[in-house]
N, C-alpha and C positions, 0 to 999 in steps of 0.2 A: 585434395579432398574429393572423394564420390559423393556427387553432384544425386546419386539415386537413393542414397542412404533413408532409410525410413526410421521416422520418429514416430511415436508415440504417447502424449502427452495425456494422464490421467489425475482430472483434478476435480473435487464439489465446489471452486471457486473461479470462475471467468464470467467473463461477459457477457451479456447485459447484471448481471450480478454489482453491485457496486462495492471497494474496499481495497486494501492495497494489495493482497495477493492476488486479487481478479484483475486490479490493474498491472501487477508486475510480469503474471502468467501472459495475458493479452501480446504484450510490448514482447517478451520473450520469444512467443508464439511467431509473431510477424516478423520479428527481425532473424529466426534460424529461416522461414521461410524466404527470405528475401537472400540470402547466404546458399540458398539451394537445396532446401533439404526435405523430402518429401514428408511432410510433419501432418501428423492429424490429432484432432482432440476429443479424449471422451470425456464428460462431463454434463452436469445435470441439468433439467429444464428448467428454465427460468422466465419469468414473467417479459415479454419481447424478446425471446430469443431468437423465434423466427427470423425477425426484421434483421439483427443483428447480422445471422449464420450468411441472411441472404450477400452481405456485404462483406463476408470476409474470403480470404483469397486464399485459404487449406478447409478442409470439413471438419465440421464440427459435428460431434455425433451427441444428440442428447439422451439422456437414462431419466425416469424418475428415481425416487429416494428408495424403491424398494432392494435391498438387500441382495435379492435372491435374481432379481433381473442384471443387478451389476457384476453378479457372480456371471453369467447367460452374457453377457456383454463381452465381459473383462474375456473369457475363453473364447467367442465366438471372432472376438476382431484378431486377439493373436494368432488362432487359425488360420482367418482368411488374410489378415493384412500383412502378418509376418515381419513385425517391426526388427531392426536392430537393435535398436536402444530402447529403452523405455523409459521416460521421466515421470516421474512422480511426484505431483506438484507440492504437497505436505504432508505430514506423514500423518498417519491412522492407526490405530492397530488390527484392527478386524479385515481392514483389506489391504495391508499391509502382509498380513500371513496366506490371502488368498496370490497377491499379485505374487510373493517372492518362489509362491511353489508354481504357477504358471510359469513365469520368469525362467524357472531353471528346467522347465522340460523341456518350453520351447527354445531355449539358447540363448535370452537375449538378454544384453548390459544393463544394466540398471542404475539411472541416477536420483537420487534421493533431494528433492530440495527441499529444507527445512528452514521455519519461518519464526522457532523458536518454540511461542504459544505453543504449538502444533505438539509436539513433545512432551508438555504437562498431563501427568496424570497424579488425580487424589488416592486412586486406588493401589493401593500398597503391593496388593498379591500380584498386579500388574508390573512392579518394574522388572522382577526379572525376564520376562518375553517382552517389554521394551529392548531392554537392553540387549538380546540375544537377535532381534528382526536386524534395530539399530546397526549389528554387526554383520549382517550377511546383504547389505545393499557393495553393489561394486564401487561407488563412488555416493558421497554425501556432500551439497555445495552445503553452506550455512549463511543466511543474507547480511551475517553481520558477526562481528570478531567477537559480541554479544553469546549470540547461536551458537556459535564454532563452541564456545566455552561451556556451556550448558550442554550438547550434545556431548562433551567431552564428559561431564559428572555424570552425564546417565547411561555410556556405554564403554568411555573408556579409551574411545577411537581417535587415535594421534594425524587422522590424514584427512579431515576435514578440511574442504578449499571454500574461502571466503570469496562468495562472489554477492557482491550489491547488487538488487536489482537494475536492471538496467531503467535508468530514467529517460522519458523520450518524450517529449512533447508534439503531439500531431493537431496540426492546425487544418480543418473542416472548408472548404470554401462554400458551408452553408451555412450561409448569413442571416439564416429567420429571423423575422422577429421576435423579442423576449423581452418581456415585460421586467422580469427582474434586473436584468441588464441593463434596461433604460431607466430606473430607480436607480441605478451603480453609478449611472454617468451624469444622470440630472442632478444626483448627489452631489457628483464630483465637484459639476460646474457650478454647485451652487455653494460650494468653501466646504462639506463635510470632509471629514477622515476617514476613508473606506477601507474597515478591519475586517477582514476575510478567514473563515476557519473552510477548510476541504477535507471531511471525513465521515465514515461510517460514526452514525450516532448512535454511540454505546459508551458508557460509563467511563471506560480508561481515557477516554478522550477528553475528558473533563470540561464540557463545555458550561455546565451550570457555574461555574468556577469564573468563567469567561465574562458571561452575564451580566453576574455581581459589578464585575473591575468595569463593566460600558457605564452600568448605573453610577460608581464615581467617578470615571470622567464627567457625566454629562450632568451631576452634583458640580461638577465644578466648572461648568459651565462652558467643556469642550465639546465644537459639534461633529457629533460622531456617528457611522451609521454601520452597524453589523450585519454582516453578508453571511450565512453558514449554508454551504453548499454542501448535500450530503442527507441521504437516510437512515432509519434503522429505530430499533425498539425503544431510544429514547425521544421519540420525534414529540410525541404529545405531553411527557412531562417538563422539556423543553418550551413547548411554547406556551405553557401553562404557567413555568415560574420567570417568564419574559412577563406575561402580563398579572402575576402578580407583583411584581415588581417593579410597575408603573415602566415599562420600558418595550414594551411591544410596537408604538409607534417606528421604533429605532433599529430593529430587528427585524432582518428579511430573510423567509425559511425558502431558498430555493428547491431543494430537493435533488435529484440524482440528474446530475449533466454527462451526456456522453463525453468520454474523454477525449474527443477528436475536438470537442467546443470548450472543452476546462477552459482552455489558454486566453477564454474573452474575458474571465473573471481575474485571471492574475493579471492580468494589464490594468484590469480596474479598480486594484486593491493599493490600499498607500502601505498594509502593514497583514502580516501573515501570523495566525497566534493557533497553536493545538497546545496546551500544556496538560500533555499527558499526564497519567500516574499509576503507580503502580496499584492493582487491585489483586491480593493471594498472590497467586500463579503466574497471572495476567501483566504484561509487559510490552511498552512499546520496543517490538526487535528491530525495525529501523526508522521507518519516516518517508515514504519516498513525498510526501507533499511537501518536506522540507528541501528539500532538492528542488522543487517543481517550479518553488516560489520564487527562490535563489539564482535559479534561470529567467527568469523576467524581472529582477534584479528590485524584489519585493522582500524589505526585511523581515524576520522571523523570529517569533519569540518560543522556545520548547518548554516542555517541562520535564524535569531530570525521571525517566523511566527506561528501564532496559537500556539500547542501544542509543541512546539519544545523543550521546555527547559523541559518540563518531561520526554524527552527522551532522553535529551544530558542535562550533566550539562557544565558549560563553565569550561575550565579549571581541569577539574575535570574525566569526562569522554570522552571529547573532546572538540573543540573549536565552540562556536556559536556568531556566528558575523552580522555586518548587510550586508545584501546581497547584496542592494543598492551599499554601499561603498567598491571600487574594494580593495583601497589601504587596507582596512580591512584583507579581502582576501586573497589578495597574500602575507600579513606579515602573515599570517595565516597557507598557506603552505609552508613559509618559514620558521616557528619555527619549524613547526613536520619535515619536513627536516633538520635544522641545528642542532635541541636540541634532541641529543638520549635518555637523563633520562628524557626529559619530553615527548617524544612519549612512550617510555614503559609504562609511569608510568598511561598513561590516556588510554593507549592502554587494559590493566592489571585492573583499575577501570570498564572500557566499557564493558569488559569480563565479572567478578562478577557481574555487575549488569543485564547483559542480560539474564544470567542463572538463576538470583533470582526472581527478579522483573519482568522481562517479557517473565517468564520461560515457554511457549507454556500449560504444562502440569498445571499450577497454572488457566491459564485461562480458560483453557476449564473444570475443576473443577468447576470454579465459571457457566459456559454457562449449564454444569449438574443439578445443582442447582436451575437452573430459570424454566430449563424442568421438571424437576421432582417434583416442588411445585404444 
């Protein structure tokens, strides 16, 4: 492999940014870097990205949102930087047509990662120039057999390589203090159930769903305490129908944890619940918190949306249920609470499979492979 190969990574989603593809892009970014590869990223400013860029180990070049500057960007770095490759961290269409006509003046390969979502369009006059960009990337990974499938109905293209994000858990050796953390653990020691959600809070995510099923348990007199780690446009109607639903004592809203500290919450969690759903368009394409939790061998309950069941089996590697239906749910955290041979036993399946199958190092194997053709 040449060790001087130059990357190019153009995405509106990383870090400090909170969500899966900011975390999948991040973990991707670090580990072709660490592999050798002179990688750099353009992508947009974001609330602490300074602090972030200062700590990361390739540059990170930030744009605002304007248009016409990412156009002045997108030309000015393949000028000067002169990448080989270029990845693309989900697809667009508007700078999808600017990057694939730079792309081919200046010579370079192009990988297309797609996220699924990323793909949906309502506007009709738009699918044929979907379909026609779709087909002129040199290479398309898909994060899920999901993706692969859906790219397929919208372009047609048989050579789509399924590559899962790679999951990776990086543990911080700074230990600050954190108030929510030590709610997790006085909890712990004090007999509650600590059920843990880690996601951007938006509606597919179905947390009001979640809510409901804490308020029957603790109807029933289970003591229980909800952790939701995580941002986004539904923060305030969240904690809105937390307390009207006589349950906000029980609900702790931490907010956006750097990912290098996630790993202090899944250790302190008895039980891991996102049960997604599907909204229109809108589809959970894979899950990498289902993976995350699965590695610190914290049971998982999904909800059947998108790709969900290549990354949970029911029953098997944890429970996937319909999201919709509360009562699903809360019999759902009632079993891995009441049944200790069937929490090991799925808790112990979730394990092996996260190390084999969506072993970080198997994926970015395959992401070598697409570079180096």
């Amino acid at each position: 492999m040449d060790k001087k190969q130059k990357l190019l990574l153009i995405t509106f989603d990383f870090p400090p940014v909170s969500g899966g593809i900011a975390k999948y892009l991040h973990v991707l970014s670090n580990m072709l870097f660490e592999r050798g590869y002179d990688i750099k990223v353009l992508t947009n400013y974001a609330a602490f990205s300074r602090e972030y860029d200062k700590q990361s180990p390739f540059k990170v070049v930030r744009v605002n949102k304007s248009k016409a500057l990412w156009l002045f960007f997108l030309l000015y770095y393949f000028a000067k930087y002169k990448p080989n490759t270029l990845i693309i961290g989900h697809f667009f269409i508007v700078n999808a047509i600017s990057i694939m006509f730079f792309s081919k003046f200046f010579r370079m390969k192009t990988i297309l990662i797609s996220h699924g979502n990323d793909i949906n369009t309502r506007i009709n006059v738009l699918l044929p120039l979907r379909r026609y960009l779709l087909n002129r990337f040199d290479y398309i990974v898909a994060n899920s057999s999901y993706t692969k499938n859906r790219i397929y109905e919208c372009s047609n293209r048989q050579d789509v390589q399924v590559i899962y994000p790679p999951v990776y858990i990086e543990k911080s050796d700074d230990l600050r203090p954190d108030a929510s953390l030590d709610v997790m653990h006085n909890s712990k020691i004090n007999g509650k159930i600590i059920i843990l959600t880690i996601c951007r809070l938006v509606k597919i995510k179905n947390i009001t769903s979640v809510l409901h099923s804490i308020k029957d348990l603790i109807s029933q007199g289970r003591n229980v305490l909800y952790c939701i780690v995580g941002e986004g446009p539904d923060l305030h109607d969240l904690k809105s129908e937390a307390k009207r639903i006589g349950i906000e004592d029980r609900v702790v809203f931490i907010g956006n944890v750097p990912h290098d500290l996630v790993w202090r919450y899944y250790s302190a969690a008895d039980i891991f619940v996102q049960p997604s759903i599907n909204i229109d368009l809108e589809q959970e394409s894979f899950g990498m918190t289902y993976v995350e939790a699965s590695l610190f061998n914290v049971p998982v309950i999904a909800g059947q949306s998108g790709a969900v069941n290549e990354v949970v089996i029911n029953n098997e590697t944890g429970i996937v249920v319909d999201g919709k239906n509360m009562n699903d749910l809360t019999r759902a955290m009632e079993k891995i609470i009441d049944n200790n041979q069937f929490r090991e036993r799925i808790t112990k399946n979730a394990y092996a499979r996260a190390i084999t199958i969506f072993s970080a190092k198997a994926q970015i194997d395959k992401m070598v492979d697409l570079i180096e053709k």
